[in-house]
C-alpha positions in Angstrom: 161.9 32.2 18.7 160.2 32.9 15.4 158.9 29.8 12.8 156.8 30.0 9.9 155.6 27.2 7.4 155.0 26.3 3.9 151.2 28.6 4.3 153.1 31.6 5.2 152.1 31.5 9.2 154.2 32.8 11.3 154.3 31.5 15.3 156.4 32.9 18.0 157.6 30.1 20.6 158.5 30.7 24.0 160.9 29.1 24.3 161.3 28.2 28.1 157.4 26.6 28.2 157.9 25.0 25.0 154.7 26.8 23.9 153.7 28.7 21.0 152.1 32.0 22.5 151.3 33.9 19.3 150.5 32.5 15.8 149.7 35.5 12.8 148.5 34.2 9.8 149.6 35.8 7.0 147.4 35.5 3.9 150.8 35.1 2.1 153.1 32.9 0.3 155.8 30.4 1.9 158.3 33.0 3.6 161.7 32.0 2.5 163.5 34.1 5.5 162.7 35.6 8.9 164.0 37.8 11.9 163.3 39.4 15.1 163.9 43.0 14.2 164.3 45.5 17.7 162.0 44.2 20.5 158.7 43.3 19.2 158.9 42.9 15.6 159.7 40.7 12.6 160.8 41.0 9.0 159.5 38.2 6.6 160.7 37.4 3.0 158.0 36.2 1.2 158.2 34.2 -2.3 155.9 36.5 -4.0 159.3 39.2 -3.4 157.8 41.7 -0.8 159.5 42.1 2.9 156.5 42.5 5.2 157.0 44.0 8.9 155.1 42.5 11.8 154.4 43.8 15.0 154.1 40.9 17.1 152.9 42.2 20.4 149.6 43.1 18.2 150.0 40.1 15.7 149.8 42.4 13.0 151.4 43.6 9.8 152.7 46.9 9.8 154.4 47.8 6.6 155.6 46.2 3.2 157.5 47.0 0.6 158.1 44.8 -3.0 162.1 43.9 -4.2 163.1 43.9 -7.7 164.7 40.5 -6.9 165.3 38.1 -4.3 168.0 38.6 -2.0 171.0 35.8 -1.5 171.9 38.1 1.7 170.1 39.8 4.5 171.2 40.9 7.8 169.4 42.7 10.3 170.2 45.4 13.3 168.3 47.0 15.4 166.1 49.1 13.1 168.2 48.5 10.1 167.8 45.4 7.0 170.3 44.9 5.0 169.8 43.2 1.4 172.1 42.1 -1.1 171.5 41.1 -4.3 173.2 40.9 -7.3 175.3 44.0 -8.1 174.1 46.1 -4.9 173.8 46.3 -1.5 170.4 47.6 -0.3 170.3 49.2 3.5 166.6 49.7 4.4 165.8 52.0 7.3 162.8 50.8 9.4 160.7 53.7 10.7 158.2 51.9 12.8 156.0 54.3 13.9 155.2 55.7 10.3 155.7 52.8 8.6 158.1 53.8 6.1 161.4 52.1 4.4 163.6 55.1 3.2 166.1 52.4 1.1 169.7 53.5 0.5 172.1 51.9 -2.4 175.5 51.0 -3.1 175.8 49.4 -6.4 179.3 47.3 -7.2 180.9 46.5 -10.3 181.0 42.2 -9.7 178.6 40.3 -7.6 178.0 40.8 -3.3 178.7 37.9 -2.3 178.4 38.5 1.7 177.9 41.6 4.2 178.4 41.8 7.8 177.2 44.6 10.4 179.6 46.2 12.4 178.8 45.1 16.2 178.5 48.4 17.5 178.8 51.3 14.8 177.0 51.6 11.9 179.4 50.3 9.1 178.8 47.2 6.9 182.0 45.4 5.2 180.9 44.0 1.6 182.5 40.7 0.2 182.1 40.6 -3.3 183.4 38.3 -6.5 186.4 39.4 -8.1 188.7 39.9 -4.3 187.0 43.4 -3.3 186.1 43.9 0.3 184.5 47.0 0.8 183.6 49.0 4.4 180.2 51.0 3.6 179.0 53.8 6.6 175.8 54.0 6.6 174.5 57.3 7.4 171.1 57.1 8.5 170.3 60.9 8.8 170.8 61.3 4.4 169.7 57.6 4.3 172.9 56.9 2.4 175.8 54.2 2.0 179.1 55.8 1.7 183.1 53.7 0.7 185.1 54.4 3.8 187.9 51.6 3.5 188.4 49.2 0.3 191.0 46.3 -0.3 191.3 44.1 -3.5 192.9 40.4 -3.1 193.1 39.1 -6.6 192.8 36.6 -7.6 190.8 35.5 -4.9 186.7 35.5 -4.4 185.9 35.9 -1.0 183.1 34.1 -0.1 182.3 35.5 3.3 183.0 38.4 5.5 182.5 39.1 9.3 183.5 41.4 11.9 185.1 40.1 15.6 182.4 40.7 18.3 184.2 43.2 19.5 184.7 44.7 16.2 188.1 45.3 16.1 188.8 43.0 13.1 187.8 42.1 10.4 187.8 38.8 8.6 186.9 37.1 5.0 187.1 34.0 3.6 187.8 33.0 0.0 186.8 29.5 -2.4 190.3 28.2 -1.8 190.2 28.1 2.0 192.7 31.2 1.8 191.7 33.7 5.2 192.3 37.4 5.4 192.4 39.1 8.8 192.6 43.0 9.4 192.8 44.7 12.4 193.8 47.8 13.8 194.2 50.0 12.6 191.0 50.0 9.9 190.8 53.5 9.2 187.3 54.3 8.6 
């Protein structure tokens, strides 16, 4: 389990003791948002806009990177962060060893309003204002974001989007309590 506070430290809890084991301070502003990211390291969001890595079995930072703005979505995966903000949707490939962030775009015509990882392949579905839901395949190779599947509900704003656990459908969710379901089969 991962905390930080209003100085920017970060402590990792055991959860089982009830102890903290590791604390990293970070010489940093409050962190608005933070995940576990693959076995042994965490993304932060920090208010002055960057997204620091951490390695926490050496309690160290291992990468950064500054945003143009702050994000009102993230998800994480296993080596991938997901951002969305404003008009786009921003897939950042981690590359711990090297420490690099090869960053991939898809920008939309109305706001993202929510974005959900596919459990098990690497597709995102985009929710955004003005009824579009969107299915994005994210090719890691070309670092790239390419439309597979779109569907446009007007004149409804879905507010959310997220795929079953065993990702065979998906769902969304719109301001007036209205809910879409589609499953198979989603061609993509």
């Amino acid at each position: 389990l991962l905390s930080a506070d209003s100085s920017g430290r970060i402590r990792v809890w055991h959860t089982l003791q009830g102890i903290c084991e590791t604390e990293l301070a970070t010489d940093c502003e409050t962190i608005q948002w933070l995940a576990v990211v693959g076995q042994a390291h965490a993304i932060a969001l920090h208010a002055d806009r960057w997204i620091r890595l951490w390695d926490l079995e050496r309690g160290a930072m291992r990468g950064g990177m500054p945003l143009e703005g702050i994000p009102h979505s993230l998800l994480t995966t296993p080596g991938r962060l997901s951002l969305a903000m404003g008009h786009e949707v921003q897939i950042l490939a981690m590359s711990f060893p090297d420490r690099r962030f090869p960053r991939a775009e898809h920008h939309f015509q109305t706001h993202v309003l929510s974005a959900s990882w596919h459990p098990t392949r690497p597709l995102v579905a985009v929710a955004s204002a003005g009824g579009l839901v969107e299915l994005l395949a994210w090719q890691p190779s070309a670092c790239s974001l390419e439309p597979v599947w779109r569907t446009q509900l007007r004149p409804a704003r879905f507010r959310s989007v997220r795929w079953s656990t065993d990702g065979l459908r998906l769902a969304a969710g719109t301001e007036d309590e209205l809910h879409v379901i589609w499953g198979p089969p989603l061609r993509c």
